[in-house]
C-alpha positions as CSV (number, residue, x, y, z in Angstrom):
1,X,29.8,15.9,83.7
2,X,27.5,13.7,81.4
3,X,25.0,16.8,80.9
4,X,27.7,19.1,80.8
5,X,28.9,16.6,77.6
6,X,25.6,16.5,76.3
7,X,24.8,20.3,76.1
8,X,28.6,20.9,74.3
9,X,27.8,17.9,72.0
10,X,24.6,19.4,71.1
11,X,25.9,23.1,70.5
12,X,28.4,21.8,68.4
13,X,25.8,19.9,66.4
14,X,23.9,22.8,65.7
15,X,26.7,24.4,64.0
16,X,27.6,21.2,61.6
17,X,24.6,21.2,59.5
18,X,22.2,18.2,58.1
19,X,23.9,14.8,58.8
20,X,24.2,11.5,57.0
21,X,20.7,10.4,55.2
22,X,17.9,8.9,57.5
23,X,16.8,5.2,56.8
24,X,14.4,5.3,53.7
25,X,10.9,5.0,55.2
26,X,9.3,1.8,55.4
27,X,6.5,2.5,52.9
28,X,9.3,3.9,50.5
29,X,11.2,0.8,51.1
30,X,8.3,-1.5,50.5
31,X,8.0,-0.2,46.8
32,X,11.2,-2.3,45.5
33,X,10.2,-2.0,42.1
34,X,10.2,1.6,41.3
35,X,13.2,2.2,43.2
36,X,15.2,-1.0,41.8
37,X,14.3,0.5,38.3
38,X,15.6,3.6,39.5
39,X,18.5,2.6,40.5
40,X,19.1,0.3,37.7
41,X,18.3,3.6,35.4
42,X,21.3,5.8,37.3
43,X,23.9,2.7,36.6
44,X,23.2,2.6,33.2
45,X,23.0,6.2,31.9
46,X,26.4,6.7,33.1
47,X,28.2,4.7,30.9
48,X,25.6,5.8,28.2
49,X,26.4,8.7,28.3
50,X,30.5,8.5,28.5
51,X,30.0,6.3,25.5
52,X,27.3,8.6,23.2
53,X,30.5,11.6,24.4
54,X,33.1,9.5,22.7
55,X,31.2,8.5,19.8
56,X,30.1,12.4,19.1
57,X,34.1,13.6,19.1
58,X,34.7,11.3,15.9
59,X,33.9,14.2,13.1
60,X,34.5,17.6,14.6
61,X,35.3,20.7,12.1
62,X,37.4,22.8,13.9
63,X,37.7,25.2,11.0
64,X,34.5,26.3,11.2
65,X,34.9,27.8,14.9
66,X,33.6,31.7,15.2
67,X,31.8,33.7,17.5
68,X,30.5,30.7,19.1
69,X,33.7,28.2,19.7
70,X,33.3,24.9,20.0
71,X,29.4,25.3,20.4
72,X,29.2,26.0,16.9
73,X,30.9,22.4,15.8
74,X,29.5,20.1,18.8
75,X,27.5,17.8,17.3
76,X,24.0,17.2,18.4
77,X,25.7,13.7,20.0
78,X,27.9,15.7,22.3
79,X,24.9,17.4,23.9
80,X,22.7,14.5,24.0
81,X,25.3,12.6,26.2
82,X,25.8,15.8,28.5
83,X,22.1,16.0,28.9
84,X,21.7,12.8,29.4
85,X,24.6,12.6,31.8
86,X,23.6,15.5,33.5
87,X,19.7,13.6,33.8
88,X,21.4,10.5,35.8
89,X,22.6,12.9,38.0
90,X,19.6,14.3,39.3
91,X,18.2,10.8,39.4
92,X,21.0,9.9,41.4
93,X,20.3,12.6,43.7
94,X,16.5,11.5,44.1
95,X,17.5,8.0,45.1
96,X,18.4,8.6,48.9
97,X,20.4,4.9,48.7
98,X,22.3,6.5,46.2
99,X,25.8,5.3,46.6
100,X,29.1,7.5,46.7
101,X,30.5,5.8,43.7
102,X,28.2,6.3,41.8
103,X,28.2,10.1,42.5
104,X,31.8,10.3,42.3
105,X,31.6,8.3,38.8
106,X,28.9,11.3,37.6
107,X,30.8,13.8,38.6
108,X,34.2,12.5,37.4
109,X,32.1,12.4,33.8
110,X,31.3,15.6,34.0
111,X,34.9,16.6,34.4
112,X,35.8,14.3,31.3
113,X,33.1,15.2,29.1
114,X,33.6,19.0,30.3
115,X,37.6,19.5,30.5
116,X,38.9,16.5,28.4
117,X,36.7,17.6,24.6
118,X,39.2,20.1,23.8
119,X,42.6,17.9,24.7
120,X,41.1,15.4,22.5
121,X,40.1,17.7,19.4
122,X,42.6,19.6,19.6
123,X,46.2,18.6,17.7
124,X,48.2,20.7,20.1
125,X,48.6,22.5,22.9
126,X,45.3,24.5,24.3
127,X,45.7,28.6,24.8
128,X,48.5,30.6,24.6
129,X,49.4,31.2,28.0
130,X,50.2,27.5,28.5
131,X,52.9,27.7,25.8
132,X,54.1,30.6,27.6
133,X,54.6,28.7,30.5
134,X,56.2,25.5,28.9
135,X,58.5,28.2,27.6
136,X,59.6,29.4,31.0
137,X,60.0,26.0,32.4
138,X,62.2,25.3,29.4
139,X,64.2,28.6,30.4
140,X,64.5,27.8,33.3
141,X,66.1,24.0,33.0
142,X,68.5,25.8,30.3
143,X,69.5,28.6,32.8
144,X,69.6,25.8,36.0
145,X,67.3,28.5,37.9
146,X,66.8,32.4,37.1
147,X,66.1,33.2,33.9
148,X,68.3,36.5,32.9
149,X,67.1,39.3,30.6
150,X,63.3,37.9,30.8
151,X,61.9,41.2,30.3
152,X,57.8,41.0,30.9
153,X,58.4,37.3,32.4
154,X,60.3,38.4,35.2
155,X,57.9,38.1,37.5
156,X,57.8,34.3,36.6
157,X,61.4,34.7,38.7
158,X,60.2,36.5,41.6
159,X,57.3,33.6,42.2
160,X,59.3,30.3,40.9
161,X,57.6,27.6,42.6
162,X,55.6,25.9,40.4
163,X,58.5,26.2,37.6
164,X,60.7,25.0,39.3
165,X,58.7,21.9,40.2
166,X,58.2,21.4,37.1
167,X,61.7,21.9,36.1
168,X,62.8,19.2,38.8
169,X,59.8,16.9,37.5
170,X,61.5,16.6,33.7
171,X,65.3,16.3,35.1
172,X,64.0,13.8,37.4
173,X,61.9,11.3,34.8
174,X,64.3,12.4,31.7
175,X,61.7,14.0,29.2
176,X,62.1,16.6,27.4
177,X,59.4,19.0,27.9
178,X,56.4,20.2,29.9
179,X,54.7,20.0,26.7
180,X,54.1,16.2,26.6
181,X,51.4,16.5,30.3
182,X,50.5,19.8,30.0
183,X,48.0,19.1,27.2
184,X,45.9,17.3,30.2
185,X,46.1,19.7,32.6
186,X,42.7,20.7,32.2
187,X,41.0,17.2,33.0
188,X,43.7,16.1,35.7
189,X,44.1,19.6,37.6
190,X,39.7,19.3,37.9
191,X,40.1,15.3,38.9
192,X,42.6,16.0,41.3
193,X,40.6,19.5,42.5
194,X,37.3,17.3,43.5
195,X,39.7,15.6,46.6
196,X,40.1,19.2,48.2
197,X,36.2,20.0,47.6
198,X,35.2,16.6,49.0
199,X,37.6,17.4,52.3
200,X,36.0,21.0,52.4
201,X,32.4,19.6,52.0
202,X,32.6,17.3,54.3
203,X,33.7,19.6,57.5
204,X,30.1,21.0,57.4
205,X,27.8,18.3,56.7
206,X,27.8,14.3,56.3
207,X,24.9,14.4,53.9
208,X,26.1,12.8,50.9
209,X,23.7,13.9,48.7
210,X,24.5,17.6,49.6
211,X,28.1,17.2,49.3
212,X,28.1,15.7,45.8
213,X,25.1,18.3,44.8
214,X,27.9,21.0,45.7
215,X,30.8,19.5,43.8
216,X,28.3,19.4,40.4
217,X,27.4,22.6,41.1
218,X,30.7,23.8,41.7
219,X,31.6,22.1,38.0
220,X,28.9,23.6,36.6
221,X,29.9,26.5,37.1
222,X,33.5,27.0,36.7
223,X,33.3,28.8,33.5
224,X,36.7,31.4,34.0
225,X,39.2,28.7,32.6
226,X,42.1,29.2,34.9
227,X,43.0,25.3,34.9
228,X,45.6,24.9,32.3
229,X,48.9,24.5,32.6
230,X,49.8,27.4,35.2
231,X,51.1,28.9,38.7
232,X,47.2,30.0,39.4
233,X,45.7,26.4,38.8
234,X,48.4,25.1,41.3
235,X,47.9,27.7,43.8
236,X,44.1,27.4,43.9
237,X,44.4,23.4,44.0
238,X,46.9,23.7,47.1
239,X,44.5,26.9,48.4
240,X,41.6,24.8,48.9
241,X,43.4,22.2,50.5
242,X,44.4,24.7,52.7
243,X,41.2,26.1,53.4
244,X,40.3,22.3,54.2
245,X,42.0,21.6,56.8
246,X,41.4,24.6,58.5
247,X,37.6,24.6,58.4
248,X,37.6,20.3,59.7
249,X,39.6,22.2,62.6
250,X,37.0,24.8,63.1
251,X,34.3,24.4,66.1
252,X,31.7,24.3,63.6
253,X,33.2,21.0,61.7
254,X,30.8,17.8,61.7
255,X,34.8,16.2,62.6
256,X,34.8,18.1,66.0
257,X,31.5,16.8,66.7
258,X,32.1,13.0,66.1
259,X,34.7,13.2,68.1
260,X,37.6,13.2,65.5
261,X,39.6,16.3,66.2
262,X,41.2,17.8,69.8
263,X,38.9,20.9,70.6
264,X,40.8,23.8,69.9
265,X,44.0,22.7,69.3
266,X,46.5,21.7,66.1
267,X,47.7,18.2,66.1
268,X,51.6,18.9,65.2
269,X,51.9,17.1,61.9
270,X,48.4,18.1,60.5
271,X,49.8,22.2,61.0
272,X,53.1,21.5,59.9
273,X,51.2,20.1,56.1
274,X,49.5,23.5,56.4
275,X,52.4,25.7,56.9
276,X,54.1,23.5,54.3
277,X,51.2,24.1,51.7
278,X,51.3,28.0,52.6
279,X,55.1,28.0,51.7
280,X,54.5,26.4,48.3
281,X,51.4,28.8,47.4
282,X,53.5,31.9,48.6
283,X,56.3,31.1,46.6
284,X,54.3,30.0,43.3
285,X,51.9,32.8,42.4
286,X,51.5,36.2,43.1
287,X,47.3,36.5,44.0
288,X,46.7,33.0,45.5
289,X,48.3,34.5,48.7
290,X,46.4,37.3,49.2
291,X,43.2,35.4,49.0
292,X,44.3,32.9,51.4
293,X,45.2,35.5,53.7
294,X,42.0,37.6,53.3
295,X,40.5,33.8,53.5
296,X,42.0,33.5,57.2
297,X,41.6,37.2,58.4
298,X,37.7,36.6,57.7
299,X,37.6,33.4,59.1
300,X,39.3,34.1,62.3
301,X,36.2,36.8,63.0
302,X,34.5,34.7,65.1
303,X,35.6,34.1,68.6
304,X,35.5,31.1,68.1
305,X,37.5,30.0,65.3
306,X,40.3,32.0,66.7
307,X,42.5,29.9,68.5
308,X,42.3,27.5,65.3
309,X,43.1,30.7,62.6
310,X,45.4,32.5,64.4
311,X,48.1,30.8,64.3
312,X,47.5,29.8,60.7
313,X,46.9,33.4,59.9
314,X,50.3,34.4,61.4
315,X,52.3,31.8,60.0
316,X,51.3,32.9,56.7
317,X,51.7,36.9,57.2
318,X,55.4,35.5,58.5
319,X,56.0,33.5,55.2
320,X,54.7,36.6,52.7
321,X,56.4,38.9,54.3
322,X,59.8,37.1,54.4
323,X,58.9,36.2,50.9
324,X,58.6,40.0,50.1
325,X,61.3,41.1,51.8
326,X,63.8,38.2,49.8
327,X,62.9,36.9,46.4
328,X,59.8,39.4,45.7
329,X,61.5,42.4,46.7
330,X,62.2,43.7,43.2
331,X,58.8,43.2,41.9
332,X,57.6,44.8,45.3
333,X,60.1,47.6,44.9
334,X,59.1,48.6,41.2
335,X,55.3,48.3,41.4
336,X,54.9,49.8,44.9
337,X,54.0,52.8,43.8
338,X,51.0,51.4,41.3
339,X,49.6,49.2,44.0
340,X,49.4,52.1,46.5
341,X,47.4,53.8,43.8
342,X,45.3,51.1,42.9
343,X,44.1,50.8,46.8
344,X,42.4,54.3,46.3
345,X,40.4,53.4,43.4
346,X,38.3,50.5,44.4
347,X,35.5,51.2,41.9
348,X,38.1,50.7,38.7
349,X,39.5,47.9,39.9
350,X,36.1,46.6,40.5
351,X,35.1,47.0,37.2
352,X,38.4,47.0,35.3
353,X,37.4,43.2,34.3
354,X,33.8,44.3,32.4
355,X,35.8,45.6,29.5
356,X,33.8,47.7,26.9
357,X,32.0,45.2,24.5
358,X,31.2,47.6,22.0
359,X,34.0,46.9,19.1
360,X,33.8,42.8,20.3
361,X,32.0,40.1,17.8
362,X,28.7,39.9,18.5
363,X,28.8,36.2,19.7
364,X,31.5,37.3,22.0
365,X,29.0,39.6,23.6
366,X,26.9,37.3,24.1
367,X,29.5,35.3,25.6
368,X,30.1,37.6,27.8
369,X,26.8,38.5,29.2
370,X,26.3,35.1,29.8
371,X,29.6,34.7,31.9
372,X,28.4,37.7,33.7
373,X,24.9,36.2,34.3
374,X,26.4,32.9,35.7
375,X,28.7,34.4,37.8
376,X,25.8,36.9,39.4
377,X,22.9,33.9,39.8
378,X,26.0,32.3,41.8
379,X,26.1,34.7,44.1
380,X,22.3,35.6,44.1
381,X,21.5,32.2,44.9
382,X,24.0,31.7,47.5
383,X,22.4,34.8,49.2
384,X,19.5,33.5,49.4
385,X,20.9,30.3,50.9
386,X,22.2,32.6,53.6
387,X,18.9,34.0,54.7
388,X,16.9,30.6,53.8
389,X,19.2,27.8,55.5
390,X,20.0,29.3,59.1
391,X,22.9,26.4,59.5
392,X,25.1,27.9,56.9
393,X,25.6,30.7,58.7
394,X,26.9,29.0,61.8
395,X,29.6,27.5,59.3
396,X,32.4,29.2,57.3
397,X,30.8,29.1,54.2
398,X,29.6,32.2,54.1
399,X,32.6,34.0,55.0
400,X,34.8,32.6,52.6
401,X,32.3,33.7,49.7
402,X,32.7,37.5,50.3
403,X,36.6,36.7,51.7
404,X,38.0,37.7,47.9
405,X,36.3,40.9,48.2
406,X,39.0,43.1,49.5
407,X,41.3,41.9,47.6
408,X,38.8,42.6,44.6
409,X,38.5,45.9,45.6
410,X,42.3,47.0,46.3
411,X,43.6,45.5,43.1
412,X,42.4,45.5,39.5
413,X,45.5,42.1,38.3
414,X,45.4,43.4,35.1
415,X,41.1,43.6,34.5
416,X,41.2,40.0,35.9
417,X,40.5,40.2,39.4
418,X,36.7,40.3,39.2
419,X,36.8,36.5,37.7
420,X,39.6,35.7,40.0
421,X,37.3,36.8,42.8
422,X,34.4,34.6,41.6
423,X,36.9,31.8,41.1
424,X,38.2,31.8,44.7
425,X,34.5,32.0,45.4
426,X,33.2,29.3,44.1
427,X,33.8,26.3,46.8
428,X,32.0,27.6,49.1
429,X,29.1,29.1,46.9
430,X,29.0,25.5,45.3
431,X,27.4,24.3,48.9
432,X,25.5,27.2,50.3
433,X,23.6,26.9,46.8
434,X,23.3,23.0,46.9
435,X,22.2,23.1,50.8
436,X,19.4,25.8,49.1
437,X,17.7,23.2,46.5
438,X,18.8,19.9,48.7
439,X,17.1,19.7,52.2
440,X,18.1,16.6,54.2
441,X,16.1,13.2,53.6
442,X,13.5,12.2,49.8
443,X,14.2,14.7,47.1
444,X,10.6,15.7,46.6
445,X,9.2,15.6,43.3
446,X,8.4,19.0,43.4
447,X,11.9,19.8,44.7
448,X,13.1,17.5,42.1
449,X,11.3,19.5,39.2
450,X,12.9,22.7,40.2
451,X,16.4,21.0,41.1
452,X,17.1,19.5,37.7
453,X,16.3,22.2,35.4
454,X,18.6,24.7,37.7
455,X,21.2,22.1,37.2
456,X,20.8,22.4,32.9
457,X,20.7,25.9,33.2
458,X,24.4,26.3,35.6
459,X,25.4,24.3,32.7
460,X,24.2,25.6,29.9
461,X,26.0,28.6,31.2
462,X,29.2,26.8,31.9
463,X,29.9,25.4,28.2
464,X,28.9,29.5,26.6
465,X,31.7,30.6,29.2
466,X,34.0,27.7,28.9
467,X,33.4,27.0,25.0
468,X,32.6,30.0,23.5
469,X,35.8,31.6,23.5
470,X,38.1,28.3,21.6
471,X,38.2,29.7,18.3
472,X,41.5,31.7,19.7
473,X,42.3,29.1,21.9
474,X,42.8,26.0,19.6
475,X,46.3,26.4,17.1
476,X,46.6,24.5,14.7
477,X,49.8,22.2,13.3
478,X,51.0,25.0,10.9
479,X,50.7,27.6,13.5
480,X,52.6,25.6,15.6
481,X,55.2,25.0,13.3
482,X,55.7,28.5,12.7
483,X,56.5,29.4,16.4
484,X,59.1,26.8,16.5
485,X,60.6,27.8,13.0
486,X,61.0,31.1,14.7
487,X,62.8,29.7,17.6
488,X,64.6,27.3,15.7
489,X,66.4,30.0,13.1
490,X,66.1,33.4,14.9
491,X,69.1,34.7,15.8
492,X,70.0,36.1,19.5
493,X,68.6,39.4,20.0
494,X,66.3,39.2,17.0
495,X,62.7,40.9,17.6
496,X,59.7,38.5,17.5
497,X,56.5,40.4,16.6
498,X,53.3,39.8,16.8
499,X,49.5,41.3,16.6
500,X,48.4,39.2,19.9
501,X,49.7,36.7,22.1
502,X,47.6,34.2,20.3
503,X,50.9,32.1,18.7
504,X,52.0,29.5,20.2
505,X,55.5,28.8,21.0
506,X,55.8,32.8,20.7
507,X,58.2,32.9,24.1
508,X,60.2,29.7,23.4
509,X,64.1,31.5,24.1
510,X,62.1,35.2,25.2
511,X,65.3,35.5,27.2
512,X,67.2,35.7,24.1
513,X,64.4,37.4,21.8
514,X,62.8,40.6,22.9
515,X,58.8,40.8,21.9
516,X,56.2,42.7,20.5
517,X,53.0,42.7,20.5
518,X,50.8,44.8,18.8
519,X,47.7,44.9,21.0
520,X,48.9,46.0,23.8
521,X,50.9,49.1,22.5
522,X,49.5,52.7,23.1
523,X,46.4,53.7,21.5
524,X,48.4,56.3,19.4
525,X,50.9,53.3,18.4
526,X,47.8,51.0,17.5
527,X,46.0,53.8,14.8
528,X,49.5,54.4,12.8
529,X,49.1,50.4,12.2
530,X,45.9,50.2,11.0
531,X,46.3,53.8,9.1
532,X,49.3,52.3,7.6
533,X,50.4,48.7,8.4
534,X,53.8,49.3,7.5
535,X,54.4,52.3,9.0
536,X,52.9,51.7,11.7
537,X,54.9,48.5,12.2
538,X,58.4,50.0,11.5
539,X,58.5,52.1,14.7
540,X,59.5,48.8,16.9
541,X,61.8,47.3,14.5
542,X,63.6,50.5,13.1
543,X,66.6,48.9,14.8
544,X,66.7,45.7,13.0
545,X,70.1,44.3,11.2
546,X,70.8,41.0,9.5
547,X,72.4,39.9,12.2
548,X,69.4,40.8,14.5
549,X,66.7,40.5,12.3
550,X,62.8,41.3,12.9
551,X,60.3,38.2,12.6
552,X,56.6,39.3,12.0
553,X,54.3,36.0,12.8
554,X,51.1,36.3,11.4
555,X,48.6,33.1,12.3
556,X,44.6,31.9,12.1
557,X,44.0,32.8,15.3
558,X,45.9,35.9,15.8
559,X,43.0,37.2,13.5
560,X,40.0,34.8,15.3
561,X,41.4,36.6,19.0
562,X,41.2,40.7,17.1
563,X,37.9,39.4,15.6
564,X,36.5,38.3,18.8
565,X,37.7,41.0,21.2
566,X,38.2,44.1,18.6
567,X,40.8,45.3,20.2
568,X,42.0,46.0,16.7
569,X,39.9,45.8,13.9
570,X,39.1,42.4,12.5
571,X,41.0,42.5,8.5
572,X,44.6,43.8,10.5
573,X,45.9,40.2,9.9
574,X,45.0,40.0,6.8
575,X,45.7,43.8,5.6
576,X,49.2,43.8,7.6
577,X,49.8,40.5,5.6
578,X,49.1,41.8,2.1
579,X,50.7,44.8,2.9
580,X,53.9,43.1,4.0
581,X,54.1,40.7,0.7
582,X,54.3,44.5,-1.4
583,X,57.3,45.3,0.5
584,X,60.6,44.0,-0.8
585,X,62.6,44.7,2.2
586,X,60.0,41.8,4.2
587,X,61.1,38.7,3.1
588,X,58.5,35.7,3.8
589,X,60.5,32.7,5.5
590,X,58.2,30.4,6.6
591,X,54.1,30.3,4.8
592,X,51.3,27.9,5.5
593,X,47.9,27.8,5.2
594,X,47.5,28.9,8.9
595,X,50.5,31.0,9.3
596,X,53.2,33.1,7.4
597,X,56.4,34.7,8.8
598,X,58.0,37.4,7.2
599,X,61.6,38.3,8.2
600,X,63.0,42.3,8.2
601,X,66.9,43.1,8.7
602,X,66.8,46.8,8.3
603,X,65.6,48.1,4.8
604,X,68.2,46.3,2.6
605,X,65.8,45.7,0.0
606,X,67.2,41.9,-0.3
């Protein structure tokens, strides 16, 4: 019985990866000095460096954003203190009596300096999206549930979860809007993110060192933005919990080896948590599901991780499909058709996310190709980790990296699947590329020379993808203002029109107000407006009255979004405006340096 314990203690161990640190040599420990100084150096550059960050964000000129973002108006201060933030780290890391707290105090810097800038530059509300999703939690606290007539956002009513939370939240603690929090979703939807990645990291190895590399890495390189105020950031917080506590139940987790779990079997409360965090995805956002359950079908290949997944796995088919059959079905019923179609044309939907650069700013090219270079060393290097490190591929890891793929390939989301693919990715890559560059015991300095500058150069690629793209992104107080004035005065059933989605407060009472936006009208539609602005324009409010007036809203970064994408060309704003002021039946209502409304009620002339 006792070798019969032995052999199955030490097959399992060969699955779990490197363990916790061995005892620092004696001749290392003997040389006090060096590594007192060391250790002194990683305790002080911290708070250095969260200091130099706060200092640098005093005189910041928005205005001056372009092609570039916010890396155009950083100041050198801002990037000394990530540098020199990002430096301690890989001190840290050579410094095997490096303690947790201090590794969880890096990496909860890097999340501040990172994902807490533009909350604290900014005077409102980050990207447009997240006022679009204020405005359906709003809807949906005046309508006490279902919002009617919500056009485009009806979808929002067929996945309700995470608006309705919401919703509950402010009845519950009396404010008044989502507004107030979600300014800080960025920083607290990544603080609250590194729990989940811990719990993940820590099924495959005890190494601390390894599993803090992989959290910094998986920071580093989180460039696609999906963490503000939205059903995907909750989904893909409560997805990797998920994913968690599967894997520490696996065979191959370092917990079944010390003993902590029951071989091959769910305790009852940790599976009902699971089912329970399936039901909230499933009933939040539309994707998330499908990757969890392309997440579970891959992981439940192996023999051995069966009677762990299967069960998971079924339960969750169960929930989507009475999901689908009950609240979803009229999304399901009306785009049936389109996702059948999609599923024979894997190479589109592959690529439907590499949209054409040719009419984009240059600096948005660039951009670009450096999001698309980040994302491909990502997977390059955790490739490699595959063939180099043979334990990885005893774990899941490697199977939950190419899990998103066929649900890359059977649907294109709108172009957006490719990043949402490398998003769901990214936890696991994270740790197959740390257990690449950090091999278990001293961190060499040779090892240590190539480590650090890989970590600069994840990030330098981070900030282009994460930064580059704010000049569209940040609205200013005027722009602000205008939105609400629109809300505030229009009528029900007046049309709210706009060149992009780039406004905020554009869907504040879009049950009541149908919209328009320019950019995404047919091709044919988008030439008559920039061939002629006003006739082109008058096509989609030819049915305008004063009692159901048009409201054009024109704002700084409706033209900074056509200017980077050139989807339209970059003067429209201002040739649409000037073209509108000539018109006496457009009647400007609200005007600010940032932003000018013009109302039309059907070619009175007054």
């Amino acid at each position: 019985m006792g070798k019969l314990q032995a052999l199955t203690n030490g097959r399992t161990a060969s699955f779990a990866g490197p363990g916790p640190p061995r005892p620092a040599p004696a001749g290392e420990r003997g040389r006090s000095g060096r590594t007192t100084a060391r250790q002194w150096a990683v305790r002080l550059i911290l708070p250095s460096a969260l200091v130099l960050w706060l200092l640098s964000l005093r005189n910041v000129h928005l205005a001056e954003m372009r092609d570039y973002g916010l890396l155009q108006v950083l100041p050198v201060l801002f990037w000394v203190a990530l540098g020199l933030l990002t430096f301690g780290f890989c001190l840290a890391l050579t410094d095997r009596r490096s303690a947790a707290g201090w590794f969880a105090g890096y990496v909860l810097g890097l999340i501040a300096v990172i994902h807490a800038t533009p909350t604290l530059l900014y005077p409102t509300l980050r990207y447009s999206w997240a006022w679009k999703h204020v405005a359906v939690v709003d809807a949906v606290i005046r309508h006490r549930g279902e919002v009617p007539h919500a056009d485009k956002l009806a979808i929002y009513n067929q996945w309700p979860g995470f608006f309705d939370l919401n919703a509950f939240f402010l009845q519950a603690t009396g404010l008044d809007s989502a507004l107030g929090y979600a300014t800080w979703t960025p920083p607290v939807f990544n603080a609250l993110m590194l729990a989940p990645l811990l719990l993940l990291y820590r099924t495959v190895t005890r190494d601390r060192r390894l599993i803090w590399g992989a959290a910094w890495i998986y920071y580093s390189c989180s460039w696609v933005g999906q963490d503000y105020f939205a059903p995907q950031a909750f989904a893909f917080l409560l997805f990797v919990t998920v994913i968690a506590l599967v894997m520490g139940q696996l065979p191959t987790s370092v917990l079944y080896r010390a003993g902590g779990i029951r071989a091959g079997r769910w305790p009852l409360g940790r599976f009902v948590l699971v089912v329970v965090l399936m039901a909230v995805i499933i009933t939040s956002h539309p994707l998330t599901p499908l990757m969890l359950l392309s997440a579970l079908v891959v992981l439940s290949l192996p023999r051995r991780n069966r009677r762990i997944v299967l069960p998971v796995l079924a339960a969750a088919v169960a929930l989507n499909m009475a999901w689908y059959a009950t609240v979803a079905r009229p999304y399901i019923a009306e785009n049936l058709h389109d996702f059948l179609g999609e599923l024979l044309k894997p190479d589109t939907n592959v690529v439907s996310g590499l949209a054409a650069l040719g009419t984009a700013a240059p600096g948005h090219v660039v951009v670009a190709w450096v999001d698309r270079s980040l994302s491909a060393a990502v997977f390059l290097l955790a490739a490699v980790a595959f063939l180099a490190r043979p334990w990885v591929r005893r774990t899941g890891l490697p199977l939950l990296v190419v899990a998103p793929l066929p649900v890359l390939a059977a649907n294109a989301y709108g172009g957006e699947m490719i990043f949402r693919a490398y998003l769901f990715a990214l936890p696991a890559a994270s740790l197959l590329i740390a257990a690449l560059f950090l091999k278990r015991g001293s961190l060499s300095p040779l090892r240590a020379a190539v480590v650090c500058p890989l970590l600069f150069a994840l990030l330098a690629g981070l900030v282009f993808g994460y930064y580059g793209k704010e000049s569209a992104n940040y609205f200013e107080k005027d722009e602000v203002a205008a939105g609400r004035f629109v809300a505030d005065t229009s009528p029900p059933g007046s049309t709210i029109v706009s060149l992009t989605s780039a406004v905020p407060g554009l869907y504040m009472r879009y049950d009541e107000n149908p919209q328009v936006q320019l950019d995404a009208q047919d091709i044919a539609d988008q030439r008559r407006l920039v061939e002629n602005p006003v006739e082109g324009l008058e096509g989609f409010i030819h049915r305008a009255t004063p009692q159901q007036p048009a409201y054009i809203i024109l704002t700084r970064a409706q033209a900074a979004d056509l200017y980077q994408r050139g989807v339209l060309p970059a003067d429209t704003v201002e040739r649409l405006e000037s073209a509108l002021s000539k018109d006496p039946d457009y009647i400007p209502v609200y005007r600010s340096k940032d932003a000018v409304v013009y109302r039309y009620q059907g070619g009175t002339g007054s």
